[in-house]
C-alpha positions in Angstrom: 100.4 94.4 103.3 102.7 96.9 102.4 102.3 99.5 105.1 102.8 96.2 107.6 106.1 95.6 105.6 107.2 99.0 106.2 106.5 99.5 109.7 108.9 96.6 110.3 111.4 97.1 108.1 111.2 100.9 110.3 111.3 99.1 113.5 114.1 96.8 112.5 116.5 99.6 111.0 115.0 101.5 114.6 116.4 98.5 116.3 120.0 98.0 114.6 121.1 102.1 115.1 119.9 101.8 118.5 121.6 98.9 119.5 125.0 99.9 117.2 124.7 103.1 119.1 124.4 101.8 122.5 127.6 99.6 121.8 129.4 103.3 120.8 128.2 104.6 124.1 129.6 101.3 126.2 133.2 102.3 124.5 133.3 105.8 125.1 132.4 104.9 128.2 135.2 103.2 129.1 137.7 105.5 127.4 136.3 108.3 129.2 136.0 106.6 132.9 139.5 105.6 131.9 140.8 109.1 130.9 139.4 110.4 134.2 141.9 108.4 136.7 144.9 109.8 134.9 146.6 112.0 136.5 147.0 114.4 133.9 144.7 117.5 133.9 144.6 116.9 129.5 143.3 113.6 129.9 140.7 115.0 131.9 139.3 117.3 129.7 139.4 114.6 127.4 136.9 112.6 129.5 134.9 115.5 129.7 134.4 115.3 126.1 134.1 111.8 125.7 131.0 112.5 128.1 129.8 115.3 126.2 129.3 112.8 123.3 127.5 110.4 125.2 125.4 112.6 126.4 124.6 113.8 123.0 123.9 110.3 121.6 121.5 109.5 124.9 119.7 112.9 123.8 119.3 111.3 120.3 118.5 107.8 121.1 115.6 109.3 123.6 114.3 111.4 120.7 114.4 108.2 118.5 112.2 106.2 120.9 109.6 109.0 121.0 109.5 108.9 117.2 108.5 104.9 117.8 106.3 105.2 120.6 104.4 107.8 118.4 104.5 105.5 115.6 102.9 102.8 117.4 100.1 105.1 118.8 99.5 105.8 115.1 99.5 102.2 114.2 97.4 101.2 117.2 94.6 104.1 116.6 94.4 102.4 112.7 93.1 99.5 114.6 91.1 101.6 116.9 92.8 99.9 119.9 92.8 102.8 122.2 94.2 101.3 124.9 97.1 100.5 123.1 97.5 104.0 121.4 97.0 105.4 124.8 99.9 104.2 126.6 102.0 104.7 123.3 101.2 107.9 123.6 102.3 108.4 127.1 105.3 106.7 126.5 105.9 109.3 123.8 105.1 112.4 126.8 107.6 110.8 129.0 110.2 112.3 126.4 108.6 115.1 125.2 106.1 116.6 127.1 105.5 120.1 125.8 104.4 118.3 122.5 101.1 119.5 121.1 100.2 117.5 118.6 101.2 114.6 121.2 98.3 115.9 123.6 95.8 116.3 121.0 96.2 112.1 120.2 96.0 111.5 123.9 92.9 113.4 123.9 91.7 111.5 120.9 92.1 108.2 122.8 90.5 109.4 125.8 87.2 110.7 123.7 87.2 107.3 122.0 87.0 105.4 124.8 84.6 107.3 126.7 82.1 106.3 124.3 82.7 102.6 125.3 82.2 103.3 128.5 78.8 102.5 130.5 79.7 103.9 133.9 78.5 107.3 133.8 80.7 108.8 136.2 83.9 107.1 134.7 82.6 108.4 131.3 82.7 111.4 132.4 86.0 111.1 133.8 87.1 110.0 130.6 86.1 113.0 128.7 87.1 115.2 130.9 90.8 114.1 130.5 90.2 114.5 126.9 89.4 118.3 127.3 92.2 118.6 129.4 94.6 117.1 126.8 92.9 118.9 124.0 93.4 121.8 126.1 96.7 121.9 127.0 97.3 120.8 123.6 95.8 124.1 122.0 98.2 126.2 124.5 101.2 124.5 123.0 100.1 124.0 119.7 97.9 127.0 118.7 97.7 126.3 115.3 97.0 122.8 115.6 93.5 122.4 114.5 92.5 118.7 115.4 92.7 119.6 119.3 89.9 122.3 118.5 88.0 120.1 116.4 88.0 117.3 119.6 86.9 120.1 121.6 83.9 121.3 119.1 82.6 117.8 119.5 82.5 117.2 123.4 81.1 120.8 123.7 78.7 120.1 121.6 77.3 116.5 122.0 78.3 115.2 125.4 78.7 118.9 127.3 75.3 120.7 125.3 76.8 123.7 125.1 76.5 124.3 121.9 77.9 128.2 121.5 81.7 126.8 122.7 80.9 123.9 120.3 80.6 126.1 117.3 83.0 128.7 118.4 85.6 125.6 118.9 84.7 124.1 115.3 85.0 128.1 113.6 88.3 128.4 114.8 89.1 125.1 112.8 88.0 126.7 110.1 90.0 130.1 110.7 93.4 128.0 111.0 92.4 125.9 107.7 89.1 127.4 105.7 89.2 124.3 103.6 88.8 121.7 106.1 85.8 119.6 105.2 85.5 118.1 108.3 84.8 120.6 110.0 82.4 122.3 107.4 80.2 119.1 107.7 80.5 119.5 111.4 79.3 123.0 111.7 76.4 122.1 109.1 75.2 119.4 111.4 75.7 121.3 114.4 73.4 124.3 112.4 71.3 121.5 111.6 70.3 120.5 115.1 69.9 123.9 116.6 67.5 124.4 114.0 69.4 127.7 112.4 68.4 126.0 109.0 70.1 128.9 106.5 73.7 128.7 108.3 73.1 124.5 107.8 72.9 125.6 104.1 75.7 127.4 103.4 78.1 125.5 105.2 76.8 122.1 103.2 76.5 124.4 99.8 80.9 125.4 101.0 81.1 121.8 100.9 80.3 121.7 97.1 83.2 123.1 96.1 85.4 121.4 98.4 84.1 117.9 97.7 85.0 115.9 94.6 82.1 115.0 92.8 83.8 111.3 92.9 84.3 111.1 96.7 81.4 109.3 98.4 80.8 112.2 100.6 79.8 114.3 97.9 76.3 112.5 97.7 75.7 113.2 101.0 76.4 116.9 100.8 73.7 116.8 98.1 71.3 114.6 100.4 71.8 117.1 103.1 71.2 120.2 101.2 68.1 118.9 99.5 66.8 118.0 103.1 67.0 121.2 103.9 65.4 122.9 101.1 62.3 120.6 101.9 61.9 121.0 105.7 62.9 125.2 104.7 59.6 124.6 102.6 57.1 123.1 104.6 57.4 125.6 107.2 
């Protein structure tokens, strides 16, 4: 309930600056369109300003409504409404385009659905625009690890190669060693390759990263004991 308040107390203070500063605009506007019939060379240069400042304010108010379209992509993945988050998203790339991190959540939307899908070739078509995002968002976002950690995945499960799956997962790990996520990943991708000792020690990393209270914890333990056993009956 409170996030919900939030978001629209956000959207309503979003609403009232954008508004109050599309009123400023009108007036300088006018002042400026006025300035630039006098006949004085002064008053031109004035105008000149006057547009300088309006420009400056449509620069601000564009970078405003990416920070909103953004927002509701976040909101809408909470809800796992892709569609939703994917033209939020879009939105968001009409105004900045060379973001990264924006990419990577694009590609996130397009992975998600693809597993809806039951067309095969449209699946496909799906994931492949994932990659591309995730891609492109590694190229302008290096250090963002989520867009390697989509990659990992789709290399791994939907395109079988799993080498560029676990290369794409290690680098996760090089940009942030702690990242559970991606030491459960590269345990279950050791897992199902059947390299049973690498399995091992990424679960046994996961020890020390995983509080003893957090639910995933027991399933480290789960995992590890599994291993021992099948490690033993061969």
């Amino acid at each position: 309930m409170k996030n919900k308040f939030t978001g629209l107390v956000f959207f309503i203070t979003a609403f009232v600056l954008i508004t109050s500063c599309q009123s400023k605009m009108e007036k300088l506007y006018s002042h400026a369109k006025k300035l630039s019939k006098s006949e004085k060379p002064e008053d031109w240069e004035k105008a000149i300003k006057e547009y300088d400042k309006i420009i400056a304010m449509k620069i601000n108010a564009r970078e405003y409504q990416a920070l909103l379209y953004r927002k509701l992509g976040k909101y809408s993945m909470q809800f796992e409404h892709w569609n939703d988050a994917l033209k939020y998203y879009k939105k968001a790339l009409e105004i900045l385009p060379n973001d990264g991190v924006l990419h990577c959540k694009l590609g996130v939307c397009y992975s998600q659905l693809s597993r809806s899908q039951i067309d095969k070739k449209k699946k496909m078509e799906l994931v492949q625009k994932a990659v591309d995002e995730y891609k492109l968002a590694t190229q302008l976002t290096p250090d963002y690890a989520d867009s390697y950690f989509g990659l990992g995945i789709i290399y791994f499960y939907v395109y079988k190669d799993y080498s560029q799956g676990i290369k794409y997962m290690a680098k996760v790990l090089k940009i942030d060693p702690r990242s559970i996520d991606a030491h459960f990943a590269l345990g279950r991708f050791y897992y199902e390759i059947g390299e049973l000792n690498k399995a091992l020690e990424f679960y046994k990393a996961l020890l020390s990263l995983v509080p003893e209270d957090d639910p995933r914890y027991k399933k480290v333990k789960e995992n590890i004991s599994k291993i021992y056993n099948q490690m033993q009956n061969y």
